[in-house]
Each structure stands twice: as structure tokens, then as C-alpha cells.
LUMMIKE-484140 format. One record per residue (C-alpha): residue number from 1; residue in one letter; z negated, x, y negated. Coordinates in Angstrom, 2 decimals, m for minus. Each point is the difference from the previous one (the first is absolute). Layout:
+-----+------+---------+---------+---------+
: pos : code :      c3 :      c1 :      c2 :
+-----+------+---------+---------+---------+
: NUM :    A :       Z :       X :       Y :
...
+-----+------+---------+---------+---------+
END
This chain:
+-----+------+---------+---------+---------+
: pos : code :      c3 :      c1 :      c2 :
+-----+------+---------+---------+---------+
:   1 :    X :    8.58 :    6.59 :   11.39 :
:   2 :    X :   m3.35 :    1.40 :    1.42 :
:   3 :    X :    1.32 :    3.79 :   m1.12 :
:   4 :    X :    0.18 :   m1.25 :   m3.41 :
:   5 :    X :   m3.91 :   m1.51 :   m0.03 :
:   6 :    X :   m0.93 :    3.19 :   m1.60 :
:   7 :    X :    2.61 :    0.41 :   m3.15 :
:   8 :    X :   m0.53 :   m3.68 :   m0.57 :
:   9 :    X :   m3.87 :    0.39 :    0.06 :
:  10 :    X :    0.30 :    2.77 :   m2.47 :
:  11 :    X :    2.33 :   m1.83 :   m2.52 :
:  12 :    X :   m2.37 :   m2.88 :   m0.09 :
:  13 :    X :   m2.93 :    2.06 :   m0.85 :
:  14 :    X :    1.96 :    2.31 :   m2.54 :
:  15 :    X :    0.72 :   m3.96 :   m1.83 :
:  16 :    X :   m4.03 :   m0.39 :    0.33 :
:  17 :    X :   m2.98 :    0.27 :    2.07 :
:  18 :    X :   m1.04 :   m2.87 :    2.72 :
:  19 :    X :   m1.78 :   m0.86 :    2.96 :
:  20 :    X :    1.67 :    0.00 :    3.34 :
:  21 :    X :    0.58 :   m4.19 :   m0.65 :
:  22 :    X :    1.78 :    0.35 :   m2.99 :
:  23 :    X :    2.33 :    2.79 :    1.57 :
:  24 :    X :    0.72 :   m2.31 :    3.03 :
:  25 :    X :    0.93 :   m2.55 :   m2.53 :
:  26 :    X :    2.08 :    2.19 :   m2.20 :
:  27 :    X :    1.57 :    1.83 :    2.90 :
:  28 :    X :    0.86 :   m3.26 :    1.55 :
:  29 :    X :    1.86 :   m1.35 :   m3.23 :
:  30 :    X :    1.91 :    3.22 :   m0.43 :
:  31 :    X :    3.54 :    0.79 :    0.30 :
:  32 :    X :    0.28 :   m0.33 :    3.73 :
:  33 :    X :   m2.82 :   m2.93 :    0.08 :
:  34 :    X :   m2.33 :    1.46 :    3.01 :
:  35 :    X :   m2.75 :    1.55 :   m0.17 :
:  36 :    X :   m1.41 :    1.67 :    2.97 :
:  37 :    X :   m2.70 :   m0.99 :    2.30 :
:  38 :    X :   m4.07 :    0.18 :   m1.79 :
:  39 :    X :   m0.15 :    2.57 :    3.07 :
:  40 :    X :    2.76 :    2.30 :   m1.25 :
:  41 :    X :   m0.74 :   m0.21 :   m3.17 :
:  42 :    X :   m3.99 :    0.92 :    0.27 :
:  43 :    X :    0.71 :    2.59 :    2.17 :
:  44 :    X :    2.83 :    1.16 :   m3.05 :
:  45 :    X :   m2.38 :   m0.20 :   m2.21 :
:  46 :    X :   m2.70 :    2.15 :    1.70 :
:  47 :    X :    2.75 :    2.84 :    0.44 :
:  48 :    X :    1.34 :   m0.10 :   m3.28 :
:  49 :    X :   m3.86 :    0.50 :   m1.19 :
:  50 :    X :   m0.76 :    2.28 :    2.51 :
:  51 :    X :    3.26 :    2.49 :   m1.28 :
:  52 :    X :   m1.21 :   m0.35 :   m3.59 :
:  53 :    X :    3.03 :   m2.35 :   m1.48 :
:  54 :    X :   m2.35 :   m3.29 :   m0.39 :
:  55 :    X :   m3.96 :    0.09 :   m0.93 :
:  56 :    X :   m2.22 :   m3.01 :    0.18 :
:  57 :    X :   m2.63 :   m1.74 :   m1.12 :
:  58 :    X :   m2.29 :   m3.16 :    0.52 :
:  59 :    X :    0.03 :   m2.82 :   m1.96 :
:  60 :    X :   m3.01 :   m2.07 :   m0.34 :
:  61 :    X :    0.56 :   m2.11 :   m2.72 :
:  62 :    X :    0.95 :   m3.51 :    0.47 :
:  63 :    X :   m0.54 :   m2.24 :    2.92 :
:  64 :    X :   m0.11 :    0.63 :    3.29 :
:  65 :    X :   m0.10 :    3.30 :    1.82 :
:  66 :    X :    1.03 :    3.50 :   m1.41 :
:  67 :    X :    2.82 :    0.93 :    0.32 :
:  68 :    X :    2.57 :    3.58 :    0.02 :
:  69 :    X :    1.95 :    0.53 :   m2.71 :
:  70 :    X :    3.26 :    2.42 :    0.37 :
:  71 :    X :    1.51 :    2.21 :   m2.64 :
:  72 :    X :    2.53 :    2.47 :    0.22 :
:  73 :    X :   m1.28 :    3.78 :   m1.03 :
:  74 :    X :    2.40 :    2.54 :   m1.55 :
:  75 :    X :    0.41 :    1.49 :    3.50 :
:  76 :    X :    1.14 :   m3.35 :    0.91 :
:  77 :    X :    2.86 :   m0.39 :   m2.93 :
:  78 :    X :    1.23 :    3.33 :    1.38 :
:  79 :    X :    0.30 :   m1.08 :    3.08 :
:  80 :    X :    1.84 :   m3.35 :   m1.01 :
:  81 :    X :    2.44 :    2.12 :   m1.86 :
:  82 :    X :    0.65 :    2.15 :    3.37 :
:  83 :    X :    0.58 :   m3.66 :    1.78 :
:  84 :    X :    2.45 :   m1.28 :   m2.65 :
:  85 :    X :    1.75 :    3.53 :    0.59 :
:  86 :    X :    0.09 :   m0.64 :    3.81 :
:  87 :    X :    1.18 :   m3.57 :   m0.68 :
:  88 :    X :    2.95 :    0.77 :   m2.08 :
:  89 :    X :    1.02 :    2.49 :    2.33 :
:  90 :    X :   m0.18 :   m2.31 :    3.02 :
:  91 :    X :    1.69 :   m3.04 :   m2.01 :
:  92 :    X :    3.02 :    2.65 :   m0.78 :
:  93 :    X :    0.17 :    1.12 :    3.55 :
:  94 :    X :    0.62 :   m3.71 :    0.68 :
:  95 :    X :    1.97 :   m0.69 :   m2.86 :
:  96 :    X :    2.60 :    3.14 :    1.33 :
:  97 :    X :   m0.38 :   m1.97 :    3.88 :
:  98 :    X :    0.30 :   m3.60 :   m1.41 :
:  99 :    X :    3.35 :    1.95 :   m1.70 :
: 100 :    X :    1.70 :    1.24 :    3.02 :
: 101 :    X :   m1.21 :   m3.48 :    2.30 :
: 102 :    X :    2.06 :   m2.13 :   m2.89 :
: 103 :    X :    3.02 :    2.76 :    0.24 :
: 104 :    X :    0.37 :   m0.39 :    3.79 :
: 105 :    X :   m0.68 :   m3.55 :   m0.57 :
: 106 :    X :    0.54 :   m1.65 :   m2.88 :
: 107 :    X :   m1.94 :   m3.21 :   m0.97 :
: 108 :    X :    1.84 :   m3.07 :    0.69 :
: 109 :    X :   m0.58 :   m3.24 :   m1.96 :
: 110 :    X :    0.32 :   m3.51 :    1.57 :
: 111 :    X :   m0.03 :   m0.77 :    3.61 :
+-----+------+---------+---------+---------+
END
């Protein structure tokens, strides 16, 4: 879910730091299996940065060219925690919906 990219970006840098690769990757074998497009998640990555809940820096060692690592800043855990408060609230919102729908009409097994 593209409204998610951020939360999901923040929980993988809270586990550790990484370059935008290795959050593709991680993102992509998460719990819902997609990660977004390199596009989206640049462009998520320059915001977050820009608002002061990721830093970066360069890393030059090893082969090839540098590369910018991620990491989540204490400005950035708070914000997390303010996403897993919005998150909860939205899954109980559908949780009271998904309550009612199976009221009205119950599940039926079979056929």
C-alpha cells in the first residue's frame, strides 16, 4: 500500500541502517511482499531527510560507487510511534466495519 511506504521505511531503519537497495529488498520481502517503485521510494527518502526523521551519509568503502546510507533519528522513532498510533486506530475502525458487514451478512462456508 503506497500510504504505508513511509511507516514501513521507518521500521526498517529503526531494525538498522541501509542504503536505498537494501530497503527495496527488505521492503519487498516484508509482510505484504511489495516494495514500492526505486522512484517512490527515493523521492521517500529525500522527504523523510528533508523533515529531520532519517539522516544520511556516504559510504565509500568497498567496491564500486558510494553509496547513501539511511538511519532513523530520534525525531524519526517519534514519528513511527505516532504512525503505529494512527494504524491501530484505523485497523479498529475496520475491525468495528468488518463487525457489522459479517452481522448483516454472515460468512458462509462451502459453495
Amino acid at each position: 500500500m503506497r500510504s504505508l511506504v513511509q511507516p514501513r521505511l521507518l521500521l526498517q531503519l529503526a531494525r538498522k541502517p541501509a542504503h536505498g537497495y537494501e530497503l527495496m529488498d527488505a521492503l519487498d520481502e516484508g509482510v505484504d511482499g511489495q516494495a514500492p517503485d526505486p522512484g517512490t521510494l527515493y523521492r521517500t527518502l529525500r522527504a523523510l531527510e528533508e523533515d529531520g526523521l532519517v539522516r544520511s551519509t556516504w559510504d565509500t568503502a568497498g567496491a564500486g560507487p558510494a553509496r547513501r546510507v539511511y538511519e532513523l533519528t530520534d525525531q524519526g522513532i517519534e514519528f513511527l510511534h505516532a504512525w503505529a498510533v494512527s494504524i491501530r486506530g484505523t485497523r479498529a475502525q475496520l475491525d468495528r466495519f468488518l463487525t457489522s458487514y459479517e452481522e448483516r451478512f454472515p460468512i458462509q462456508t462451502g459453495g
